[in-house]
N, C-alpha and C positions, 0 to 999 in steps of 0.2 A: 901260407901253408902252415907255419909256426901258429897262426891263432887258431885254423882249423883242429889242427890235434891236438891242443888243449879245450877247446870248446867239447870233440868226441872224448876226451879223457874225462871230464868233467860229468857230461850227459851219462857216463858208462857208472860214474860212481855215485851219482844220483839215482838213478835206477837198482842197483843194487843196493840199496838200503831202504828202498821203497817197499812201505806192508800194504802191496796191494791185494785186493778183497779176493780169497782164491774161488774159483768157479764150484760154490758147493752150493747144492737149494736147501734155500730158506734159512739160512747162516748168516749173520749180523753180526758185524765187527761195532763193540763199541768203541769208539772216539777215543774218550776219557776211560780211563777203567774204573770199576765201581768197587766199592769196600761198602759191607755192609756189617752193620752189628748186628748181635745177637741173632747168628742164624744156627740158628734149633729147633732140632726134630725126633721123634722117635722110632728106634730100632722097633724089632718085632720082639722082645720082651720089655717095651714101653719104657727103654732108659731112653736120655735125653744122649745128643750126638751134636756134638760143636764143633761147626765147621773151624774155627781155628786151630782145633788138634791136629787140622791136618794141612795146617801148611809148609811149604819146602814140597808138596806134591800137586801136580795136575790135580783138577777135581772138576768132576762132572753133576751137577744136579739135573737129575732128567724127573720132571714132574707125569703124573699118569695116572689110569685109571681103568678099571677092569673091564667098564662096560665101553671104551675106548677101540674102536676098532684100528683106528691107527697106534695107537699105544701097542695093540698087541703085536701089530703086523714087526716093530720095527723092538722090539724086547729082543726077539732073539738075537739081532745081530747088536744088539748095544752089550748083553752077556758076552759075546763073540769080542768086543771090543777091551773086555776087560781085560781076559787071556789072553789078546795079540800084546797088548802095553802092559800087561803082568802089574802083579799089585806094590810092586816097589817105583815105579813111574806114573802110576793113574790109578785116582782113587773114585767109583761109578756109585754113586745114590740112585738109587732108583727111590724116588719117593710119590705114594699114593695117593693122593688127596681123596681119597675118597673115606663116606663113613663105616667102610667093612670089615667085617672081623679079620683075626688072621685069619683061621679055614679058608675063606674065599682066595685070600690074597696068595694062601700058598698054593691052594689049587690053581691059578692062574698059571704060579712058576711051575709049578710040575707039567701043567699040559702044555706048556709052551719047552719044556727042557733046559731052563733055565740054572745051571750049575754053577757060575763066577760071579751071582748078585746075591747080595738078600736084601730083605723086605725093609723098607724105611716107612714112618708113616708123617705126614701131615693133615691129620684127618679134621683139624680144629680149621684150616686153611690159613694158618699166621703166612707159612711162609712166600704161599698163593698171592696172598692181599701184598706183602712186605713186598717182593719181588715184579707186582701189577701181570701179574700174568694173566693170558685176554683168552687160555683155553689150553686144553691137553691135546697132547704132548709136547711140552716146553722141554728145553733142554738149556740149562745154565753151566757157561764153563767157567772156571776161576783158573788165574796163574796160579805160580808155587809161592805169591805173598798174600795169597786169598783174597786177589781180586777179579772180578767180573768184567774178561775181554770180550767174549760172545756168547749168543745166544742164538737156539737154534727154534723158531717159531713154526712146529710142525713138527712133519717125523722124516727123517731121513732113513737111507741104510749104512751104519754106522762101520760096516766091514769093505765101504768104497776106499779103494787107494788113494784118493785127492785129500777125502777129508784124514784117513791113517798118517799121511805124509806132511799135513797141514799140523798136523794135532803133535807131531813127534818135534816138530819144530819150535814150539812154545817148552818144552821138556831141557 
């Protein structure tokens, strides 16, 4: 009886320590977490934006593109996601890969209602090639030491409770 409730005390604290993969589509946990150097991009008045200013914060690289129908479908709620985790816990790149001026880009935000993002660009496609990204809409997440836990291959809806309760967890 004695080995028995040490065997389920043992199973109960192996289990709670377990990062198992939470039921989100198209969410991939990396293994190893990833550091990259020199990831840099530009804002919408063409200064450069260095991911490591912003460590000690969640950070989201969501890659996209206008003529992207899934890109668009899933903008508003990634905006949506900025405001639920506010800008002192999660910092949201939207960045474009595409070759558009701003005009187009802001016209995107506007028809879409987009008020908690602005425009990032990688129009040269560094960051595209650096990161092997295989198509739009990617989503790169970094912890708060600026590395790369997951990535989201596709679009979700980023105002789902699994992944808001997944994401507040890494925080």
């Amino acid at each position: 009886m004695k080995l028995l409730t040490i065997f389920i005390y043992l199973l109960t604290i192996n289990f709670g320590f377990t990062a198992e993969k939470p039921d989100i589509k198209n969410l991939i946990l990396t293994k190893n977490s990833k550091v990259y150097e020199d990831v840099i991009f530009k804002d919408a008045n063409q200064k450069d934006v260095d991911l490591l200013d912003y460590k000690g914060k969640l950070v989201i690289l969501n890659f996209w593109a206008t003529w992207c129908a899934p890109c668009k479908d899933e903008m508003p709620s990634l905006d949506n996601l900025q405001e639920t985790l506010g800008p002192n816990n999660l910092k949201i790149f939207p960045i474009n890969i595409s070759q558009e001026d701003l005009a187009k880009t802001e016209y995107f935000f506007k028809e879409l209602n987009i008020k908690n993002l602005d425009i990032y660009y990688d129009s040269s496609i560094t960051l595209a090639k650096k990161f092997s990204l295989r198509g739009v809409p990617t989503t790169i997440i970094f912890d708060i030491e600026g590395k790369e836990f997951a990535r989201i291959i596709g679009s979700i809806d980023f105002n789902d409770e699994k992944f808001i309760y997944w994401l507040k967890s890494y925080n």
